[in-house]
Backbone as JSON, one array per atom type, in Angstrom:
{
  "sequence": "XXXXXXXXXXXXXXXXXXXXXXXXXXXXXXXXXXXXXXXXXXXXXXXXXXXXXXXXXXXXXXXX",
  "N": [[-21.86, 6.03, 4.74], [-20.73, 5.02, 7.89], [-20.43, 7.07, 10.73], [-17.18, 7.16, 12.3], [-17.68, 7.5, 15.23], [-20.11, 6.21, 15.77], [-19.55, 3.73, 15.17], [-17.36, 3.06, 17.03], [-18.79, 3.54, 19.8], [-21.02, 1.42, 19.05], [-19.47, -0.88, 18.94], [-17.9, -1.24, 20.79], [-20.51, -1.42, 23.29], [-20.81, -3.82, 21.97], [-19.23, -5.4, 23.02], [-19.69, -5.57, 25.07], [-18.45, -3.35, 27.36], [-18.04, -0.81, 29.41], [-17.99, 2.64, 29.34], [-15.84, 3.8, 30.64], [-14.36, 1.53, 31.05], [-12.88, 1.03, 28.43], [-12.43, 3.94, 28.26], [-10.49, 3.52, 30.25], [-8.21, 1.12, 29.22], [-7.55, 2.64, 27.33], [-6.14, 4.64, 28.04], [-7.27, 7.14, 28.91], [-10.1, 9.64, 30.44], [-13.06, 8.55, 31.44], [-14.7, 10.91, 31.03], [-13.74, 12.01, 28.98], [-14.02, 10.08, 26.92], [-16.69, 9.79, 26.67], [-17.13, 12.2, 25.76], [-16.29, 12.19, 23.23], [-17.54, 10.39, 21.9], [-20.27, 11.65, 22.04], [-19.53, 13.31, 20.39], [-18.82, 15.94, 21.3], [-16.08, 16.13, 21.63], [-13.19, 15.42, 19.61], [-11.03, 13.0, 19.52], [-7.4, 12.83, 19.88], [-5.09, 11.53, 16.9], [-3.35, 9.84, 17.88], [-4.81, 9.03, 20.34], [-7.04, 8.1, 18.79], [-6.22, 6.08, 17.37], [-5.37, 4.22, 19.33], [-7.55, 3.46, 20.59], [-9.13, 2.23, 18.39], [-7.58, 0.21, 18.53], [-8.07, -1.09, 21.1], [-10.68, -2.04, 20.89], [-10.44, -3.56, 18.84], [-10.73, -2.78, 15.94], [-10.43, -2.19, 11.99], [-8.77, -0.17, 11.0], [-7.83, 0.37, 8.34], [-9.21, -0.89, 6.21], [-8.57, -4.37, 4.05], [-8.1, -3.71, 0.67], [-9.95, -5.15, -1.97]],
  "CA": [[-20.74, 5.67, 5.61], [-21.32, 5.1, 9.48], [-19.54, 7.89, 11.62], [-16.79, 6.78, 13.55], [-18.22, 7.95, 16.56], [-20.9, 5.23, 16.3], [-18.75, 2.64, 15.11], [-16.79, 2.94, 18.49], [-19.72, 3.56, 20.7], [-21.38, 0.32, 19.01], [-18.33, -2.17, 18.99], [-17.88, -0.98, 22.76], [-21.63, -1.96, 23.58], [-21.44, -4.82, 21.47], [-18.36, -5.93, 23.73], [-20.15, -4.95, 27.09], [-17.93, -2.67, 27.91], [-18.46, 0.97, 29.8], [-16.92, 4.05, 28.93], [-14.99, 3.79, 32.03], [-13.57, 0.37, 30.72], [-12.18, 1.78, 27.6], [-10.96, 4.62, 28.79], [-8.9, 3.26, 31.2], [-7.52, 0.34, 28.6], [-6.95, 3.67, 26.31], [-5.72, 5.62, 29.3], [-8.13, 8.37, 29.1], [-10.92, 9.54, 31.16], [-14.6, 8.4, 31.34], [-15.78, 11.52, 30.77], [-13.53, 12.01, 27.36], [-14.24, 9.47, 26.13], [-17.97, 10.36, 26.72], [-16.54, 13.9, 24.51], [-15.69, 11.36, 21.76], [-18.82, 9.46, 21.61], [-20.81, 11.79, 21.8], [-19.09, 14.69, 19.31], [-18.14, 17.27, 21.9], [-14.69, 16.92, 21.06], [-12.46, 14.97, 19.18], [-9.68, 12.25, 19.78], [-6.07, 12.92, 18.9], [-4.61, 10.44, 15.97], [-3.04, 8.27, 18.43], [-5.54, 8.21, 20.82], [-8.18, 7.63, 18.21], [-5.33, 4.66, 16.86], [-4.98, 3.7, 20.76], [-9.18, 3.24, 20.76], [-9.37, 1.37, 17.63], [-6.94, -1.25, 18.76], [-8.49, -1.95, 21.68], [-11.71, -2.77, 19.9], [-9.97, -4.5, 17.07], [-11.36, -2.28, 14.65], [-9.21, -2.28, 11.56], [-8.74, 1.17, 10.25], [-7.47, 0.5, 7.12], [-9.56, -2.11, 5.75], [-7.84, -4.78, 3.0], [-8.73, -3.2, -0.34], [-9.69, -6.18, -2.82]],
  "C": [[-21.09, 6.02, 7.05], [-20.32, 6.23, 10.24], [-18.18, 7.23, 12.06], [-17.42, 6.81, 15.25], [-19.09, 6.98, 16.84], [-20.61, 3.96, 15.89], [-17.81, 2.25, 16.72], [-17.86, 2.51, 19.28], [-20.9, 2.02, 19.91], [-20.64, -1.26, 19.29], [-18.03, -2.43, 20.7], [-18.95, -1.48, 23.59], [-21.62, -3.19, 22.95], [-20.45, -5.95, 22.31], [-19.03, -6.08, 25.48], [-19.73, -4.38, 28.12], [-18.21, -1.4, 28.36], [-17.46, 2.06, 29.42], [-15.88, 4.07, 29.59], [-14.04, 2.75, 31.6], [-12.38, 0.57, 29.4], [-11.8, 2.32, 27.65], [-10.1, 4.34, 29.28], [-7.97, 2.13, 30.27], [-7.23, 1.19, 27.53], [-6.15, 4.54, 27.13], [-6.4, 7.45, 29.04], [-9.15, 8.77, 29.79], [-12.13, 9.21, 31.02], [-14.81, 9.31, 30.64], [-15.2, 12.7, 29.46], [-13.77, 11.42, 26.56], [-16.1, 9.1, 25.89], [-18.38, 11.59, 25.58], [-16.77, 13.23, 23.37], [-16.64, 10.87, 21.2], [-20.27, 10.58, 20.9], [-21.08, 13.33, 20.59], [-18.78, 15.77, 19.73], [-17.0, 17.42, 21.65], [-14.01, 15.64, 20.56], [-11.03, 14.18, 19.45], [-8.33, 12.75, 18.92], [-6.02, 11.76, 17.69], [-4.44, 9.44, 16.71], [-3.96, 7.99, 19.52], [-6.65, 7.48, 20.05], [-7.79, 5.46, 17.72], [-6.03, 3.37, 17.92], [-6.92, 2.82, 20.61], [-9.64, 2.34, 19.84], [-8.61, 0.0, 17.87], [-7.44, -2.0, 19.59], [-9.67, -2.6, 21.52], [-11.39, -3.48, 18.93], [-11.22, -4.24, 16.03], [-10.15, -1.93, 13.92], [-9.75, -0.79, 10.96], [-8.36, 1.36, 9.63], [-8.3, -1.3, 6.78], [-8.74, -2.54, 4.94], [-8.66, -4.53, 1.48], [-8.64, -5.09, -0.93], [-9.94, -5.95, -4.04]]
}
């Protein structure tokens, strides 16, 4: 199973977006969301939510 951490930080590069860009469409700072990426510290629930939406990553996949 892939981390989160590099599920974000790939979907984000695969968009061509900067840290800077995400944060601010998550409303957090560059250089937390730098924390997040790179495992210094940990997103709340809803910002982690907030971060997955704007990537349209689904965080509950559809079981089949």
């Amino acid at each position: 199973m892939e981390d989160y951490r590099e599920i974000i930080r790939s979907k984000r590069i695969a968009l061509g977006w900067s840290q800077y860009k995400l944060a601010k469409l998550v409303g957090i700072t560059q250089s937390f969301m730098n924390e997040i990426e790179s495992g210094k510290k940990s997103p709340s629930v809803e910002v982690f939510f907030r971060i997955c939406q704007a990537l349209a990553i689904q965080v509950f996949p559809d079981e089949r």
